[in-house]
C-alpha positions in Angstrom: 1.7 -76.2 27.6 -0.9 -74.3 25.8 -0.5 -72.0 23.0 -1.7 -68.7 23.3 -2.9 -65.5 21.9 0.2 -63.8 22.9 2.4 -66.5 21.8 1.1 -66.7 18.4 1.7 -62.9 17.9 5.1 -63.0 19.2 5.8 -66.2 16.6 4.2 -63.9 13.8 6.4 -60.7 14.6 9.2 -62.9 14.7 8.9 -64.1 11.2 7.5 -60.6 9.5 11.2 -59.0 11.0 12.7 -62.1 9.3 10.9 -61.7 6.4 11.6 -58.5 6.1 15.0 -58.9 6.6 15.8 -61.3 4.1 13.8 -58.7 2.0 15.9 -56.3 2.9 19.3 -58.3 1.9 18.1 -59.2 -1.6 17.5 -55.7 -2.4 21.0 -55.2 -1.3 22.0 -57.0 -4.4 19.9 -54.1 -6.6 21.8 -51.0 -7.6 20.2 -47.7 -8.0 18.2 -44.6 -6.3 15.3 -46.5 -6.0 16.7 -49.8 -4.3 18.6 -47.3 -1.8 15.1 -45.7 -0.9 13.3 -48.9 -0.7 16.4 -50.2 1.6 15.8 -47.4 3.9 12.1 -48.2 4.2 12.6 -51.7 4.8 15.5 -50.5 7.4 12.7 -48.5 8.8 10.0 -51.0 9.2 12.2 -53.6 10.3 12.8 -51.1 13.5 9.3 -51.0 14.1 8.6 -54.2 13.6 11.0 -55.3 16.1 10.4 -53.1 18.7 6.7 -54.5 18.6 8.2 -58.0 19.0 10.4 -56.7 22.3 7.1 -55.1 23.8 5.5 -58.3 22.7 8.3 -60.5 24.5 8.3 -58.3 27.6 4.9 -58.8 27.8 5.3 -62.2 28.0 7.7 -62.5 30.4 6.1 -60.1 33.0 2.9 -62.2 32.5 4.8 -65.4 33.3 6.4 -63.8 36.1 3.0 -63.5 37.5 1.0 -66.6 36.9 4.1 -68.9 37.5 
């Protein structure tokens, strides 16, 4: 089993959505306008972030599904 392009990009989206959410629930422990803005941006990115991981994994999938 080889690694490849695609599977070292699904790997690193992985972690940057679980970086970012452990990011996001520290600043849950701050109080304050600013930490409530900067938890809606992380909210935000997280989304994003994520949804490039699905496409990513669906990617994946279809490409397996046609190579075998």
């Amino acid at each position: 089993m080889t690694i490849g392009p695609l599977n070292i990009a699904i790997f690193v989206a992985i972690a940057i959505v679980l970086v970012i959410l452990v990011i996001g629930i520290a600043n849950l422990a701050v109080t304050g306008e600013k930490a409530r803005s900067r938890s809606n941006q992380l909210m935000r990115l997280r989304v994003v972030v994520q949804f490039i991981a699905v496409i990513l994994l669906m990617i994946g999938f279809w490409l397996k599904s046609k190579t075998g």
